[in-house]
N, C-alpha and C positions, 0 to 999 in steps of 0.2 A: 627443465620445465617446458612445459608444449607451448608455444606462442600462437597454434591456432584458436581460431572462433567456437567453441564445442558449446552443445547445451549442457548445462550445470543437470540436467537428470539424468544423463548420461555418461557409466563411468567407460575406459576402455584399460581394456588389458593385453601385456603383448601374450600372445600363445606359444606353446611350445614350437609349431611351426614358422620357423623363421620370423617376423618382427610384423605381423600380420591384426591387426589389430580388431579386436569382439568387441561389439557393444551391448550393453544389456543395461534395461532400469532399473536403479537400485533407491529404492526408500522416498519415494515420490512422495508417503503420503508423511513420514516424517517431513521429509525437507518444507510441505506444504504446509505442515501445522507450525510448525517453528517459526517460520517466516510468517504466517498468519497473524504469531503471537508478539512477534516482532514487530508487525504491525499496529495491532491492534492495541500493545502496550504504546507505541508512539503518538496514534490517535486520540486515544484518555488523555498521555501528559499533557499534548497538545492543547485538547479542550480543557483538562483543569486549568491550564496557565490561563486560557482566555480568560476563563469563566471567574477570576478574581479580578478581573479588570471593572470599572464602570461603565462602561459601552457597555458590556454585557449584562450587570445587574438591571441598565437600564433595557438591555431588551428582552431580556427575561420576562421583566414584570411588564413591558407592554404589551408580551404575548401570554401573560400569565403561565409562564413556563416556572414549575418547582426545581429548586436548587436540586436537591438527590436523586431525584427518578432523572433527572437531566444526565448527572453524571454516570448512574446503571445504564439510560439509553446510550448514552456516548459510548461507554465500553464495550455491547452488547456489539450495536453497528460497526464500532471501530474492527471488532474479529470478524464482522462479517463482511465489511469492505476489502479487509486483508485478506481472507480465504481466497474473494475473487482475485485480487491483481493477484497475488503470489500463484492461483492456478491459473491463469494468463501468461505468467511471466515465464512461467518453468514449461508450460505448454508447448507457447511460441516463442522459446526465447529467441532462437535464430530467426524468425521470421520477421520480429522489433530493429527496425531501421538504427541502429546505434551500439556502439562495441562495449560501451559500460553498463554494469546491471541497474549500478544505481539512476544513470541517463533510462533505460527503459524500464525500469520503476515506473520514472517520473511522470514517464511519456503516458503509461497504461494510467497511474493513479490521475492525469491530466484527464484523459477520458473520462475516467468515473467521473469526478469533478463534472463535465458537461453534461454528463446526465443525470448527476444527482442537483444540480441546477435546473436544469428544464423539466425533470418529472417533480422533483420535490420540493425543489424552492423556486418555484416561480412566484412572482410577484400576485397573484390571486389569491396566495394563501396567506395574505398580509392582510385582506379586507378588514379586518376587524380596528388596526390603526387606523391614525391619523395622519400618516406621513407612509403610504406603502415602498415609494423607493430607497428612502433613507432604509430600512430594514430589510429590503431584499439587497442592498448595499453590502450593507454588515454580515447577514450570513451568508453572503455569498465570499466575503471574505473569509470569515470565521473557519467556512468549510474547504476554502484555499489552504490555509494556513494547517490546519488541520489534515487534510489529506495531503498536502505537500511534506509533510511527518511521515505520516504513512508512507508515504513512496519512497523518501529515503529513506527511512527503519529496512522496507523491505529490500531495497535495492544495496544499501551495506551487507545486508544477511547470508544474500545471494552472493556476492561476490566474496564476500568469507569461504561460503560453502563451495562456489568454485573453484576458489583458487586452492582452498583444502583437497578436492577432488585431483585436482591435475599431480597436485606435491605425492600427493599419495601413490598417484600412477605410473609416474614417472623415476619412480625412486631406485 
């Protein structure tokens, strides 16, 4: 088995030429959707589980947010949060400071996290209560907890499909 650092969209093969090794992409956009799906199924669990809590019924109805269209928006964004890390991930995978995929999962879905905090949950779009930090509080956990799913769904996926990759090459 290889023990170096390789990106997961890149397979190598030895060539007939002595023990010389070819790189070439192979199925970027499968390994992108799968991981996507991977995601984006971890995100839903994720939010279902909250969303039977009472924290969450109660902020639900403080922001007048419907039960079902809540749960279609959560699955809809959860595939489209995961499309981005997973084509980050496999992008730049050597360029992510860390030798585990599921560590830079983490690190990428961290990021989103920051941004989907400062563009989407900032505490101005709480006007309508009466307590705006108590609720920029909680989704901003919610969306922790949630996208911290995400990142490991995708970052297990990746490291399956890598170390799938090496087995195969090295056989």
């Amino acid at each position: 088995m290889n023990t170096t650092k390789e990106s997961p969209l890149v397979s190598y093969e030895k060539t007939a030429i002595g023990d010389k090794k070819v790189s070439r992409t192979k199925g970027i956009w499968k390994k992108l959707l799968v991981l996507a799906l991977e995601g984006g199924l971890a995100f839903w669990l994720a939010n279902f589980a909250i969303s039977r809590t009472p924290i969450a019924a109660e902020y639900r109805a403080a922001l007048s947010i419907s039960y079902f269209p809540m749960l279609l928006e959560a699955l809809i964004g959860g595939l489209i949060v995961g499309l981005w890390v997973s084509y980050f991930l496999l992008r730049f995978f050597d360029w992510i400071p860390a030798k585990d995929p599921i560590l830079k999962s983490v690190i990428l879905s961290v990021m989103v996290l920051l941004i989907i905090t400062i563009s989407i949950g900032n505490p101005s779009s709480f006007n309508g209560t009466n307590d705006v930090l108590r609720y920029f509080v909680i989704s901003t956990i919610f969306n922790l907890i949630r996208i911290l799913a995400l990142g490991v769904a995708i970052g297990y996926g990746c490291k399956r499909q890598y170390f799938r990759i090496n087995q195969e090459v090295w056989k």
